[in-house]
N, C-alpha and C positions, 0 to 999 in steps of 0.2 A: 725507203730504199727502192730503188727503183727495181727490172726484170732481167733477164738475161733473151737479150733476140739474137736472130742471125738478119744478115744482111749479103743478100748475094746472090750474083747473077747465072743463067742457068744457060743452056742451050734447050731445044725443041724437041730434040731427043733425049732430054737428060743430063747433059751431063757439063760440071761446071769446072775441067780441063779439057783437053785434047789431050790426046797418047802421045806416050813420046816424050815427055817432060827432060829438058836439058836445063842444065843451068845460062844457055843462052835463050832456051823458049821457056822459062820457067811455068806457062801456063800449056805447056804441050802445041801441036802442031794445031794451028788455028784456034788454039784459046784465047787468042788477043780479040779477036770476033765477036767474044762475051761481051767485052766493057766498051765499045765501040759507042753505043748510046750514053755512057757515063763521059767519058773522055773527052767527047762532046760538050756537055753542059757547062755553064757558066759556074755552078757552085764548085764542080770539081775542080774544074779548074783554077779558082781561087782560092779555094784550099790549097795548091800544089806551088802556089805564087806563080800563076801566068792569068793574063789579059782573054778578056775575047771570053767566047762560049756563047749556048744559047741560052738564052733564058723563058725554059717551056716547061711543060707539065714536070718531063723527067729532071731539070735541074731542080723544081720547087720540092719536089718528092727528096732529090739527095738533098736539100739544103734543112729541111722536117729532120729529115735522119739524123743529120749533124750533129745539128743542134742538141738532139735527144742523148747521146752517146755522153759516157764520162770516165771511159774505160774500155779497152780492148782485149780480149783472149784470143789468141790464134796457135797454131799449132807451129812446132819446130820445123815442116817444110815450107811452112808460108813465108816464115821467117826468114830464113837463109836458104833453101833446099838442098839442103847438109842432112846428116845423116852421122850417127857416132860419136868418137871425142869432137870438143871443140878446137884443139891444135890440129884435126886435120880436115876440117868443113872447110874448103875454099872461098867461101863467102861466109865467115863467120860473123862481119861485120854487117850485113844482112842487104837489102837491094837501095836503102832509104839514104843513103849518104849521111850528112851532120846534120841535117834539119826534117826529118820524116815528116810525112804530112799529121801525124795523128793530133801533137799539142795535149797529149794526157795519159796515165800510163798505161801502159802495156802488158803482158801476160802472158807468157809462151810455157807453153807444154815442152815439155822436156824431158828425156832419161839421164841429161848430162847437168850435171852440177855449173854454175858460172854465178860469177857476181853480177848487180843490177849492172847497168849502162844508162849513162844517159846524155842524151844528147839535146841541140837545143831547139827552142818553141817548146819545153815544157813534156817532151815525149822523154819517155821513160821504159825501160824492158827489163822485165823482171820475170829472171827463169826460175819455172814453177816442176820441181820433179816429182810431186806426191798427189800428182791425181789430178781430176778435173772438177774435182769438188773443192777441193782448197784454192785452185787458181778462179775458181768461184766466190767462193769465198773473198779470197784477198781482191778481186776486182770489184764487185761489189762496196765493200769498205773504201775500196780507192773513188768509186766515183758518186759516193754520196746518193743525194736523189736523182739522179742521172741513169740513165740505164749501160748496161757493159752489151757490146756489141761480142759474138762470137763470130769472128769475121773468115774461119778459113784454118786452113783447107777443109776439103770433103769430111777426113776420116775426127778433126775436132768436134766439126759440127755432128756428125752422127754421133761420136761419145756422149756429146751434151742430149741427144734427140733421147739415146739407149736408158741414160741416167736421169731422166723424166728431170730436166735440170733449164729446159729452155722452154720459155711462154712463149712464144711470136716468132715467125719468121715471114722475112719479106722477100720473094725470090721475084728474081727482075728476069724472065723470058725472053730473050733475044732471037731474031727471027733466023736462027742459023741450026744447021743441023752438022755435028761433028763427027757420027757415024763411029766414034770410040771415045774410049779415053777415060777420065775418070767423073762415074754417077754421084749424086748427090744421097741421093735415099739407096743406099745402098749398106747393110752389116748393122741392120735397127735392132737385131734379136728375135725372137720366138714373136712378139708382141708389140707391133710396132706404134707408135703413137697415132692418136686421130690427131686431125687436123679441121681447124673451120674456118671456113672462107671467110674474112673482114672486110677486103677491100678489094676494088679492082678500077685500076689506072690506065685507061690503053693510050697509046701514042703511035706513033709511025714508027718510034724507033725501038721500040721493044713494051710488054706487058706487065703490068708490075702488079702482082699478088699478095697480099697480105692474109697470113693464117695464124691465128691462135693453136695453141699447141693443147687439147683438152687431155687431162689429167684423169 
């Protein structure tokens, strides 16, 4: 059975939104600055069904991740960034249209009850209201020896950090400074987890860090 990581990009000061967060900047005022080196790359980009990209240190890095992933957990604002029932989330049907990029299933955190969804390439959303252990759980079982990506937002990823429940994370450093917004390591509790340096990746277009999560 494989681990549960995170995978995600930061700013220099911290923090992996901008303030401000609208459902038309869904990543806050200069969030889109984060992924700027991924959006770039050739893997991304073929995952997303377009041509072109580069193909350098940072696309070989997303295209390793890819591969690794067999399942996704994210939190109800990544998903839609709704809030509440779902008859009144204006984007209940979430940003990814009929074909999302993922191709494996899904995992959303949730207070709100709803049936699976599914859409095609094989992506699958299935909302999880009893914790971040069971959506643990059930994502793990979904992706076999594959590992489950905890892709987001901030406050998932810290649940998982809080609940000693995530081995690895790989935060990609973007050379931007956003001066607010929303921190990564931010609400760990009394006791926050160590971390150990694994790897380090540099390029022109941002830093890519790899940490073990010790226990």
């Amino acid at each position: 059975m494989g681990s549960l990581i995170c995978d995600i990009s930061m700013s220099l000061d911290g923090f992996v939104a901008g303030p401000n967060a609208t459902l038309e900047q869904p990543l806050g005022e200069g969030g889109e600055k984060l992924h700027e080196w991924l959006m770039a790359t050739k893997a991304f980009r073929a995952t997303h069904g377009m041509t072109g990209g580069e193909d350098s240190a940072d696309s070989r890095l997303v295209e390793e991740h890819l591969r690794s992933i067999g399942a996704t957990i994210m939190g109800r604002h990544m998903f839609s960034g709704g809030a509440g029932p779902w008859e009144s989330d204006p984007n209940a049907d979430a940003w990814w249209g009929e074909d999302p990029p993922f191709h494996h299933p899904v995992f959303v955190l949730t207070h709100h009850a709803r049936e699976r969804v599914t859409k095609r390439g094989g992506t699958t959303f299935t909302f999880v209201t009893d914790g971040v252990e069971s959506a643990a759980e059930q994502a793990r079982a979904a992706a076999g020896d594959r590992d489950v990506q905890v892709a987001g937002g901030a406050s998932a990823v810290q649940q998982y950090l809080a609940a000693g429940l995530l081995a690895a994370l790989q935060v990609h450093v973007a050379p931007v400074l956003l001066g607010g917004g929303v921190r990564l390591f931010d609400r760990l509790g009394d006791a926050p987890p160590k971390l150990e340096l694994t790897r380090v990746v540099e390029s022109p277009a941002a830093t890519h860090l790899g940490y073990s999560v010790v226990r």
